[in-house]
N, CA, C and O of each residue as an XYZ file, in Angstrom:
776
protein
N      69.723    302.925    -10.502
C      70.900    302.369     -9.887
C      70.563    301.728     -8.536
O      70.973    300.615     -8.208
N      69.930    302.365     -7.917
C      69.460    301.756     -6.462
C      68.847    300.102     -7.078
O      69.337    298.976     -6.996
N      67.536    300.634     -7.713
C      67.085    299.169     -8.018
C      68.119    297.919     -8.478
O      67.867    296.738     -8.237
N      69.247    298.354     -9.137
C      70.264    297.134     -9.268
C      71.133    296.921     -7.883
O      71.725    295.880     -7.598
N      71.098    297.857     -7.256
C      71.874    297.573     -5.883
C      71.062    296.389     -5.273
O      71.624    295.378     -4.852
N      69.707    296.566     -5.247
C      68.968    295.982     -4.467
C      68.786    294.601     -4.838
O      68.874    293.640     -4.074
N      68.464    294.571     -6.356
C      68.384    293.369     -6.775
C      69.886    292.681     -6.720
O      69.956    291.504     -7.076
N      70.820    293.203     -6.387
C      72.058    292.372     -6.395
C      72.550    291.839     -4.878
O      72.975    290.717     -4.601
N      72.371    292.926     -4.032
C      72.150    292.481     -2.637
C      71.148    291.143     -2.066
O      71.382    290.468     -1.064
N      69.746    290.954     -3.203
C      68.892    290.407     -2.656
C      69.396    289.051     -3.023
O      69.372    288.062     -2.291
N      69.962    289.134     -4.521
C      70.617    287.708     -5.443
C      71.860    287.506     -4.381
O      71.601    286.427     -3.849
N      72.574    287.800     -4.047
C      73.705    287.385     -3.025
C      73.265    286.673     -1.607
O      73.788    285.657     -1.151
N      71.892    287.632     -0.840
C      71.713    286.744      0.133
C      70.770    285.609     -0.252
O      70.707    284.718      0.596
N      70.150    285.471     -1.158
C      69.228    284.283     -1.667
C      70.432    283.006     -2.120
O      70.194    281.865     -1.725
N      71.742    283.270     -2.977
C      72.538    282.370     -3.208
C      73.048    282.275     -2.015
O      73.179    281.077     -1.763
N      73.486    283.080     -0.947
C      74.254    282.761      0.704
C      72.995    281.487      1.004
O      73.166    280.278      1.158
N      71.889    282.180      1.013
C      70.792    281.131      1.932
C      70.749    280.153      1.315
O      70.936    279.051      1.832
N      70.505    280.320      0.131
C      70.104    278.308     -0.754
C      71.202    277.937     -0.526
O      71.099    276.718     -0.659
N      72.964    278.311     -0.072
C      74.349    277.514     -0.055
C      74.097    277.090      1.181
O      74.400    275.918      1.405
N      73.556    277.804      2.177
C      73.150    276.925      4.091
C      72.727    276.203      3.777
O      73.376    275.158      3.792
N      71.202    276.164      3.200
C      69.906    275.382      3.360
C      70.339    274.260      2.884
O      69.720    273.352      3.439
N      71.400    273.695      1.829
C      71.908    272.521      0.687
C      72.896    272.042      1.471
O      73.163    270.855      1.663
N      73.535    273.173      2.006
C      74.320    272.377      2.906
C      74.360    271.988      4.169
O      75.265    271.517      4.858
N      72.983    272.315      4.428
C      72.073    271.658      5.958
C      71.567    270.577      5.887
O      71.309    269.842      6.840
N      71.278    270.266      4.198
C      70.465    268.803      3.906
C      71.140    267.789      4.601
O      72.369    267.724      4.606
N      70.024    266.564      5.504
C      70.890    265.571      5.531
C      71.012    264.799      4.491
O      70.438    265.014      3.424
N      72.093    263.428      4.814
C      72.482    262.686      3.124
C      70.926    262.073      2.655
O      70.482    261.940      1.514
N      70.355    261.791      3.825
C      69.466    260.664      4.071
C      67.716    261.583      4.219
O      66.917    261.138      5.042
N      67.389    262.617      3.493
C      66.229    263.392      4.483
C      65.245    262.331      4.745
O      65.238    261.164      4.354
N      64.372    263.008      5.528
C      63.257    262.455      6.044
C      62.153    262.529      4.961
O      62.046    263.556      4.291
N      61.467    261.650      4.800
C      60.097    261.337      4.021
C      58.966    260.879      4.444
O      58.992    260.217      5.482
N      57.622    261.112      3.731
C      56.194    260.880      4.065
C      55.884    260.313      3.089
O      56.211    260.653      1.952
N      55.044    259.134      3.458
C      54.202    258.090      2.679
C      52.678    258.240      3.562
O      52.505    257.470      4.506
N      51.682    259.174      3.241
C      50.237    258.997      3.856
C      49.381    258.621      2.846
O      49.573    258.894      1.661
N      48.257    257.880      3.361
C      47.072    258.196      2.847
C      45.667    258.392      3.684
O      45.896    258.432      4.893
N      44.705    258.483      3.455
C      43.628    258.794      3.952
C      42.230    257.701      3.695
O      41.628    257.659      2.623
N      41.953    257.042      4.635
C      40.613    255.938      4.353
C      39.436    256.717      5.642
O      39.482    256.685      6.872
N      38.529    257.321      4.764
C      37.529    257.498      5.391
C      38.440    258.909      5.876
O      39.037    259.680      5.126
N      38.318    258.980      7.623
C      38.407    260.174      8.181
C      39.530    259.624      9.018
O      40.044    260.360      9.861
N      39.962    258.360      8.851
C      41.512    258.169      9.272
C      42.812    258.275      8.127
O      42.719    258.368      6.903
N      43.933    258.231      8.899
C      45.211    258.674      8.393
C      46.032    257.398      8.671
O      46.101    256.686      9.673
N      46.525    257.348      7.679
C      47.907    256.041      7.810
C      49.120    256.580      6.990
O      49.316    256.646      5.776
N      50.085    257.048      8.389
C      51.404    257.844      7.679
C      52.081    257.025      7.769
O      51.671    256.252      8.635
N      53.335    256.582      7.156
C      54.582    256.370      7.381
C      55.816    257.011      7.735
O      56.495    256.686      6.761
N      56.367    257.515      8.266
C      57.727    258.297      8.542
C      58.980    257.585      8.176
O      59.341    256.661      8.905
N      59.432    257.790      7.507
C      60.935    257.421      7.143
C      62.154    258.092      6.080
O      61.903    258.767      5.082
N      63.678    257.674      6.630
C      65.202    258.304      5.830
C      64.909    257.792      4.314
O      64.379    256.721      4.020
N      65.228    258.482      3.698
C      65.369    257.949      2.214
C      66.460    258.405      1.280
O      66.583    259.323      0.469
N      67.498    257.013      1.879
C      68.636    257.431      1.335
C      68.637    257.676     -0.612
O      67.507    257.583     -1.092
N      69.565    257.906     -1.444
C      69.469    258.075     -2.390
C      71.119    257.579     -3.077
O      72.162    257.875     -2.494
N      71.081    256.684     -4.572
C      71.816    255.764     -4.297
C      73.294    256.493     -4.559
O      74.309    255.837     -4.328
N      73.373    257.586     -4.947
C      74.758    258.262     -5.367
C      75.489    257.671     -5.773
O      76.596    257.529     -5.254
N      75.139    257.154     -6.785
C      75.864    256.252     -7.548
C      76.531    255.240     -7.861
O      77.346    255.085     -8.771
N      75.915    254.073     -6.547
C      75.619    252.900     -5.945
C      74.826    252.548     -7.317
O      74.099    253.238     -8.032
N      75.394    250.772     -7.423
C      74.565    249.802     -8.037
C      74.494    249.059     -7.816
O      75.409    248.700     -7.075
N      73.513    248.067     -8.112
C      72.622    246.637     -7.191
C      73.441    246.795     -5.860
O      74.394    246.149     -5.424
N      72.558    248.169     -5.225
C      72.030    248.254     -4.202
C      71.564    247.116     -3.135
O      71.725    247.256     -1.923
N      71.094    246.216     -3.606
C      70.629    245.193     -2.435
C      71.800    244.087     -2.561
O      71.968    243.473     -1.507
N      72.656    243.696     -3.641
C      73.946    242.485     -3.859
C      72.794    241.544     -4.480
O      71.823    241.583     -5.237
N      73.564    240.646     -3.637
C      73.232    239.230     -4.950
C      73.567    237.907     -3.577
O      73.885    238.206     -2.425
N      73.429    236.793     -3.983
C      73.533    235.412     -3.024
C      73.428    235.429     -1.763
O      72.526    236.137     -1.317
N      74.070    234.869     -1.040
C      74.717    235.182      0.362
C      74.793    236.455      0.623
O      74.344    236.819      1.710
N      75.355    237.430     -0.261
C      75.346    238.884      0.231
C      73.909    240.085      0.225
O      73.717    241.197      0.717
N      73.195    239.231     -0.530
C      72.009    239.682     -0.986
C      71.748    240.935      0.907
O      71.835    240.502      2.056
N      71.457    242.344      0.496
C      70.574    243.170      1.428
C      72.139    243.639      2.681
O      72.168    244.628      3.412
N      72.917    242.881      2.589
C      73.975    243.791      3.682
C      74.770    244.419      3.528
O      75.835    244.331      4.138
N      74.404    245.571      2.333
C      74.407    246.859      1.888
C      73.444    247.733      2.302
O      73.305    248.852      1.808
N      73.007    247.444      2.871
C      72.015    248.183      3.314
C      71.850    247.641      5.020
O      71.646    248.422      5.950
N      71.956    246.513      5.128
C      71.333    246.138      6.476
C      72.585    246.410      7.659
O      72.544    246.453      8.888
N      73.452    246.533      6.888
C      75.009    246.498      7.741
C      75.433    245.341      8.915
O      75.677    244.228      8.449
N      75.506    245.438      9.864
C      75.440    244.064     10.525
C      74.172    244.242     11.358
O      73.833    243.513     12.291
N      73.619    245.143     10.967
C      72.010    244.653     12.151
C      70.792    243.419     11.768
O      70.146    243.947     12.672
N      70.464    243.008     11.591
C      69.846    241.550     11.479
C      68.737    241.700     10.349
O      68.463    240.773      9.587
N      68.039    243.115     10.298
C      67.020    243.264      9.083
C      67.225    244.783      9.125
O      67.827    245.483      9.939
N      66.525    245.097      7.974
C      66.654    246.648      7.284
C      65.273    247.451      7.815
O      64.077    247.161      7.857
N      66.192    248.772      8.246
C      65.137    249.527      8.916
C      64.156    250.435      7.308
O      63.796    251.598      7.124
N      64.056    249.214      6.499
C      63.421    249.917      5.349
C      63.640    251.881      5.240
O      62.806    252.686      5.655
N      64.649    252.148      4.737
C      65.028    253.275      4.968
C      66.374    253.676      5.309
O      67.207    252.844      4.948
N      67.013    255.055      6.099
C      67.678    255.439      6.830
C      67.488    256.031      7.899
O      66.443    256.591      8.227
N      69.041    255.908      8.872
C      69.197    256.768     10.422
C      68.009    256.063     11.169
O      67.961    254.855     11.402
N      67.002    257.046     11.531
C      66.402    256.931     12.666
C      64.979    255.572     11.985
O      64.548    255.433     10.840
N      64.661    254.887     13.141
C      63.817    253.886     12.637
C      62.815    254.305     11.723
O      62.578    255.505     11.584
N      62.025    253.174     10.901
C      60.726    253.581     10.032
C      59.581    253.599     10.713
O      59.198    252.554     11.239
N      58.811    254.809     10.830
C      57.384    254.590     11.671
C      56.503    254.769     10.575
O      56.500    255.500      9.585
N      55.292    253.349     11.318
C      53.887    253.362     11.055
C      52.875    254.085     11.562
O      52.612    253.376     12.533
N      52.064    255.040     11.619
C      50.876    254.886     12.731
C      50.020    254.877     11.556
O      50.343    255.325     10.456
N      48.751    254.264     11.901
C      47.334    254.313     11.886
C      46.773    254.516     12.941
O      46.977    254.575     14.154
N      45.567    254.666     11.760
C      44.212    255.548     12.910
C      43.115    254.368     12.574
O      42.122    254.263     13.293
N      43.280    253.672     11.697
C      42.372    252.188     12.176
C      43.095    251.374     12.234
O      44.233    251.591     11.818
N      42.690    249.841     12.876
C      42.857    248.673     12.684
C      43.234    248.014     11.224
O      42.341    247.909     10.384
N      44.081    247.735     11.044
C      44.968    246.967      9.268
C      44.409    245.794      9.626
O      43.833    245.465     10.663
N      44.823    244.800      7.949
C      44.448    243.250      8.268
C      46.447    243.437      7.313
O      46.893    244.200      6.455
N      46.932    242.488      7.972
C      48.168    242.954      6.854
C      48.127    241.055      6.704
O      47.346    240.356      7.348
N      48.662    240.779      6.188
C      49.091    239.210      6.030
C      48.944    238.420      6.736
O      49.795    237.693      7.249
N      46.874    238.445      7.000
C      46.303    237.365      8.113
C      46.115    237.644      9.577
O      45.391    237.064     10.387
N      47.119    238.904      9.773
C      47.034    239.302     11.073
C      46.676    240.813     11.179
O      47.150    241.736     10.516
N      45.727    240.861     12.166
C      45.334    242.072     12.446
C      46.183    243.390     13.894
O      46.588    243.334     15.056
N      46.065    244.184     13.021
C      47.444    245.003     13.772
C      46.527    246.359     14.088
O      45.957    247.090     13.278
N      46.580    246.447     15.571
C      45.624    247.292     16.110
C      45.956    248.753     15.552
O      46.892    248.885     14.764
N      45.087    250.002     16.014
C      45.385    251.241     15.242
C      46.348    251.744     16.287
O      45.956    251.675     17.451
N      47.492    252.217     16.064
C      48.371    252.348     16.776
C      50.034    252.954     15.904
O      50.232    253.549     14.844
N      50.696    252.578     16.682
C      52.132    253.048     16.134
C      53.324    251.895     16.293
O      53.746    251.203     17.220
N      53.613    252.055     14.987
C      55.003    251.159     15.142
C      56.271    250.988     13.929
O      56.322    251.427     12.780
N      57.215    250.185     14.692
C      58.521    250.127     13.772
C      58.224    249.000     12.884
O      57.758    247.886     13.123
N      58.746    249.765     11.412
C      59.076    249.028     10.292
C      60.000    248.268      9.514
O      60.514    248.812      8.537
N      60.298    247.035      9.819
C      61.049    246.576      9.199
C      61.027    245.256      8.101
O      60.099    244.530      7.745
N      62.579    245.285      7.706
C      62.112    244.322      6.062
C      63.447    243.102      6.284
O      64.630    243.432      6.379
N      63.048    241.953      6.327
C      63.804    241.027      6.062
C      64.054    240.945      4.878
O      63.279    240.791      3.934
N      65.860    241.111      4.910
C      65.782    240.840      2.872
C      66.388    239.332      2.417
O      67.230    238.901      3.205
N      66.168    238.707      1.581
C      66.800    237.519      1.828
C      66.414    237.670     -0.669
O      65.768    238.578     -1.192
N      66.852    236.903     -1.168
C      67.358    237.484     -3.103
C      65.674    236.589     -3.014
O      65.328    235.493     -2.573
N      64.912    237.803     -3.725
C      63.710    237.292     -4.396
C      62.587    237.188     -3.446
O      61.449    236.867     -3.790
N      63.056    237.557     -1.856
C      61.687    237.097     -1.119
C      62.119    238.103      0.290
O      63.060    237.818      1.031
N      61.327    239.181      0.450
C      61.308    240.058      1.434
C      60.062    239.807      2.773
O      58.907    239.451      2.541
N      60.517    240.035      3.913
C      59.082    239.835      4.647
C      58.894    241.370      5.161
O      59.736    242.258      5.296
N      57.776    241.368      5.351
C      57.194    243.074      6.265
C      56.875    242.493      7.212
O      56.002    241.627      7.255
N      57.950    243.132      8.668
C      57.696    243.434      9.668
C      56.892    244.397     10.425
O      56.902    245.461      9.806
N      56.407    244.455     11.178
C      55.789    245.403     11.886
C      56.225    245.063     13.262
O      56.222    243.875     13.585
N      56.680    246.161     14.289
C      57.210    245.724     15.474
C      56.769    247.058     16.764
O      56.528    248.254     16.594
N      56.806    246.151     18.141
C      56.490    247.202     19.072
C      57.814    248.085     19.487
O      57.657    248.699     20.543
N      59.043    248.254     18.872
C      60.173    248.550     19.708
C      60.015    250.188     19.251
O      59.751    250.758     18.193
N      60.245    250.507     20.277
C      60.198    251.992     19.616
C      61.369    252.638     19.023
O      62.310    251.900     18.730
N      61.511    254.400     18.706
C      62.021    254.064     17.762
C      63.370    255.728     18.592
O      62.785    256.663     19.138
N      64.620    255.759     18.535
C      65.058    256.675     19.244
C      65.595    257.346     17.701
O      65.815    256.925     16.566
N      65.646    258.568     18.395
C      66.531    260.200     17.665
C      67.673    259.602     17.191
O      67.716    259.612     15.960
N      68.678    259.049     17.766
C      69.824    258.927     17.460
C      70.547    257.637     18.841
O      70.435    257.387     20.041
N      71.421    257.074     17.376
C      71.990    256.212     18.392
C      72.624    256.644     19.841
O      72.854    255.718     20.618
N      72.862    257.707     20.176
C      73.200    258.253     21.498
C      72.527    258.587     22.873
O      72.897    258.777     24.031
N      71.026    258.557     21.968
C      70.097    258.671     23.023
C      69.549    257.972     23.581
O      69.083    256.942     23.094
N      69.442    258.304     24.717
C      69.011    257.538     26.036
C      67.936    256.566     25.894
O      67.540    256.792     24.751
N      67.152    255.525     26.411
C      66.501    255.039     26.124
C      66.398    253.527     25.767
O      67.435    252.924     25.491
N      65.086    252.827     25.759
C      64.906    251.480     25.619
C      64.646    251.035     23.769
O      64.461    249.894     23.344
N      64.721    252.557     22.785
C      64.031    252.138     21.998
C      65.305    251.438     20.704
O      66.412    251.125     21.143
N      65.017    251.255     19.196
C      66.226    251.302     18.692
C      66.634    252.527     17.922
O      65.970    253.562     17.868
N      67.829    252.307     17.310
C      68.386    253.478     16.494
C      68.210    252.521     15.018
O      68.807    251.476     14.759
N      67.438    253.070     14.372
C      67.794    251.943     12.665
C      66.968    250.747     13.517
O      66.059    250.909     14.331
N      67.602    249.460     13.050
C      67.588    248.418     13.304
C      68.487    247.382     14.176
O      68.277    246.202     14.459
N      69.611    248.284     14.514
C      70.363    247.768     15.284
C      69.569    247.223     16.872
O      68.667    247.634     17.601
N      70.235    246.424     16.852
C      69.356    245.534     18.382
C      68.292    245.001     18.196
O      67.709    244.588     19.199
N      67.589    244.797     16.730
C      66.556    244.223     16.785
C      66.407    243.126     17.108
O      67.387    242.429     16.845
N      65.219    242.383     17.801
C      64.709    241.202     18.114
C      63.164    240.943     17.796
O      62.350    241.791     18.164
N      62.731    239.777     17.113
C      61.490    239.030     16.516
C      60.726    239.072     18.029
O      59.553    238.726     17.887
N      60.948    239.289     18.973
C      60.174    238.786     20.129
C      58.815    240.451     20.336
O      57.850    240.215     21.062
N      58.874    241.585     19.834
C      58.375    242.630     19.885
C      57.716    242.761     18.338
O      57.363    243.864     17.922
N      57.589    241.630     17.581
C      57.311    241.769     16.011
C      55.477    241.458     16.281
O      55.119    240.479     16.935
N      54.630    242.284     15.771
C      53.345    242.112     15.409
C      52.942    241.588     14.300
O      52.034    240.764     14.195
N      53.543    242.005     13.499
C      53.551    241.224     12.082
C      54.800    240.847     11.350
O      55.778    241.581     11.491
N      54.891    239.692     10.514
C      55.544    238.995      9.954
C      54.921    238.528      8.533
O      54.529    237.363      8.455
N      54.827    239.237      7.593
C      54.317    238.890      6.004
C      55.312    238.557      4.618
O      56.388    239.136      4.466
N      55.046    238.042      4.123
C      55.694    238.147      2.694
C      55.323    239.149      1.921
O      54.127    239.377      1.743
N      56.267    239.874      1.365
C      56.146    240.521      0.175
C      56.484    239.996     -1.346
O      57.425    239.288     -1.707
N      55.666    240.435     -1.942
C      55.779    240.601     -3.487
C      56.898    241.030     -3.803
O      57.108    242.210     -3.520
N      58.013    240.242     -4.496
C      59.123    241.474     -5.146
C      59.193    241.232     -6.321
O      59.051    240.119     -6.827
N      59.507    242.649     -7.103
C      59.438    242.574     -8.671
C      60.546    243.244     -8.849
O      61.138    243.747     -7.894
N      60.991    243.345    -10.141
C      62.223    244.292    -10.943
C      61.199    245.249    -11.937
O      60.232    244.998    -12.656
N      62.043    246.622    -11.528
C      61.624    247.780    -12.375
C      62.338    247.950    -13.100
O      63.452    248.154    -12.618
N      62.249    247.999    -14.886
C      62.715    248.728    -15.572
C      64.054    249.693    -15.621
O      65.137    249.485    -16.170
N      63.517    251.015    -14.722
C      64.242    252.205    -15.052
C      64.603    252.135    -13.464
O      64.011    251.501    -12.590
N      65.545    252.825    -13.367
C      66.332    252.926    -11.645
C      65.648    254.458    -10.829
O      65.375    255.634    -11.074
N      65.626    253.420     -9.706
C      64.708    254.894     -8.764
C      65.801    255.413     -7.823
O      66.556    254.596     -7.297
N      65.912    256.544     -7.613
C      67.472    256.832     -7.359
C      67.093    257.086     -6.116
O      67.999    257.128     -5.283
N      66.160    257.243     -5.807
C      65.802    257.824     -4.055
C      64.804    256.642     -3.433
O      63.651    256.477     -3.829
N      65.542    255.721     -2.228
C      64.327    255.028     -1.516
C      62.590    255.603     -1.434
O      62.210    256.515     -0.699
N      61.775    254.868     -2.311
C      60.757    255.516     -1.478
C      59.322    254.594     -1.470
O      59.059    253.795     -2.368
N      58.468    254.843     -0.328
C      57.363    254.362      0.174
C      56.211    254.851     -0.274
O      56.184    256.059     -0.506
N      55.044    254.085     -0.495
C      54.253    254.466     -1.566
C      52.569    253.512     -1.647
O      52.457    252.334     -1.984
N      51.563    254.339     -1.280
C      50.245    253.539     -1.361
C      49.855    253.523     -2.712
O      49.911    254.424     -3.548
N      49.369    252.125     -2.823
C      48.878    252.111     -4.220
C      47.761    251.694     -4.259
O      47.467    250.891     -3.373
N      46.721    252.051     -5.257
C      45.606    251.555     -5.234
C      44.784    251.770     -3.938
O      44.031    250.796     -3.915
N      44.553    252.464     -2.944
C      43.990    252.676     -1.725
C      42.078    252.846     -2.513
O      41.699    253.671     -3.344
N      41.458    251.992     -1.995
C      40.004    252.407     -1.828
C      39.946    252.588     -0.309
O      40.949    252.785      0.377
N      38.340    252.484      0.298
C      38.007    252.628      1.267
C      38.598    251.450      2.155
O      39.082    251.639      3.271
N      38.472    249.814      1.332
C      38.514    248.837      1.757
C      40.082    248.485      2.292
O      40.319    247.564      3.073
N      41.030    249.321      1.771
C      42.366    249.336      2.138
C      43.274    249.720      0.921
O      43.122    250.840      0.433
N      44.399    248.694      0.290
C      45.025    249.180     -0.817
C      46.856    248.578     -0.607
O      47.027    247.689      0.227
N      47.532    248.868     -1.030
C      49.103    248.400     -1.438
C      50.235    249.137     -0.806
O      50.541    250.255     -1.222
N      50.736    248.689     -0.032
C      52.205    249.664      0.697
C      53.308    249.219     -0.444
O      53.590    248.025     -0.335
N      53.801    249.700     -1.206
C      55.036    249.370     -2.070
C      56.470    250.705     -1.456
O      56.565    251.910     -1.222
N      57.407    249.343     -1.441
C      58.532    250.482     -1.422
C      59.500    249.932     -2.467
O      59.666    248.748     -2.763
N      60.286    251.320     -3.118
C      60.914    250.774     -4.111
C      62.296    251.942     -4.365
O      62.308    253.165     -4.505
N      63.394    250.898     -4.342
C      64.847    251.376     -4.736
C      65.256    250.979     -5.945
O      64.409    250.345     -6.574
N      66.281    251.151     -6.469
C      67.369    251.467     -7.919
C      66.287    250.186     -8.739
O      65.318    250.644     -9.344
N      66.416    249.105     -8.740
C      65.624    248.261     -9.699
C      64.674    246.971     -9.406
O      64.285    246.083    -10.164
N      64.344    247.309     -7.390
C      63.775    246.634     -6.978
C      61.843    247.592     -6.520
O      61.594    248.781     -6.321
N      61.039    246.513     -6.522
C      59.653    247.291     -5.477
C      59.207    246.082     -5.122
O      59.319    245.035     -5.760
N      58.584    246.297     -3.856
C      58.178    245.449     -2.726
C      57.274    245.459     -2.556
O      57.143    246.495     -1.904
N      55.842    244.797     -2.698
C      54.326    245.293     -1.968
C      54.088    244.391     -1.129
O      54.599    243.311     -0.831
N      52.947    245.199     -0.677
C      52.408    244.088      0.454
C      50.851    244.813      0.606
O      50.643    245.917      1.108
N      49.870    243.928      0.061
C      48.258    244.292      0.377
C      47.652    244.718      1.989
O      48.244    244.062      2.846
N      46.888    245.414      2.408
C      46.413    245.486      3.443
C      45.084    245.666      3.403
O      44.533    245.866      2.321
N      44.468    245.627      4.429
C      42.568    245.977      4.251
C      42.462    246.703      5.942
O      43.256    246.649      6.881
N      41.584    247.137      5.848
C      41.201    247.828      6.739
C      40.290    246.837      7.658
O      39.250    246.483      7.102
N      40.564    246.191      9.331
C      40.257    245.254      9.733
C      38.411    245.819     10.139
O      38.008    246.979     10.220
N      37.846    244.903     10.271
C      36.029    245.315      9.734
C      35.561    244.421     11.829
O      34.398    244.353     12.226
């Protein structure tokens, strides 16, 4: 009898705790995109909203991406708080070489043709906080942009219900940043600058 006390006490606070923990989730959690070249690290940090039952997610014509971009000027590829890059080497991303360092990610969306940004603005906690950096993408300006590339965009098949960021193909020599929502993915090649 004890042993069922116990096991029933333990099943009550395990269902109390998993009902906090689910209902602590944010809508948007936080996600990791790393990989590893050599004995450096190239993470990404970013929200990855999920579409809850949202379709064509990005629109269509004229409206194409401001479902996502809201009125800020480009998409903080992601959610909430900005998308961070760092590397630990030097990239070659689309002709231009982008020192090893840290920075904000963003995506011009425009139907059929996305660009990858890379930018110096940093990146704040929350729109409330203090500071020079942004929240999302709001306030962005091209004048702090390091890179400016085209991406590849294709249509997937089957629908990806959760934003997410993704190396593909990585050798030593570099490899593929793809990000991909409900029936879109985006790449963009990089190499490791020599």
């Amino acid at each position: 009898m004890h042993h069922f006390k116990t096991l029933t006490i333990f099943f009550a606070l395990f269902l109390i705790g998993a009902d906090y923990v689910f209902a602590q989730r944010p809508a948007s959690p936080r996600g990791e995109a790393s990989t590893q070249i050599g004995e450096a690290w190239i993470v990404i940090d970013y929200g990855r909203p999920i579409l809850r039952g949202r379709t064509a997610i990005f629109g269509s014509g004229e409206e194409y991406g401001t479902a996502v971009t809201g009125p800020a000027p480009v998409w903080r590829a992601g959610a909430n708080k900005s998308t961070r890059l760092h590397s630990e080497v030097p990239l070659m991303i689309g002709g231009t070489e982008v020192p090893a360092g840290e920075y904000s990610v963003f995506v011009e969306l425009s139907q059929g043709s996305w660009t990858f940004i890379l930018s110096t603005h940093e990146a704040k906690d929350s729109g409330r906080a203090p500071g020079d950096g942004l929240w999302g993408s709001y306030n962005y300006t091209s004048d702090k942009d390091v890179v400016r590339a085209a991406m590849t965009v294709s249509a997937v098949d089957f629908s990806i219900d959760q934003f997410t960021i993704s190396f593909l193909d990585v050798t030593e020599a570099g490899g593929t940043l793809a990000m991909v929502w409900e029936h879109t993915m985006a790449t963009i090649p990089f190499t490791v600058a020599q």
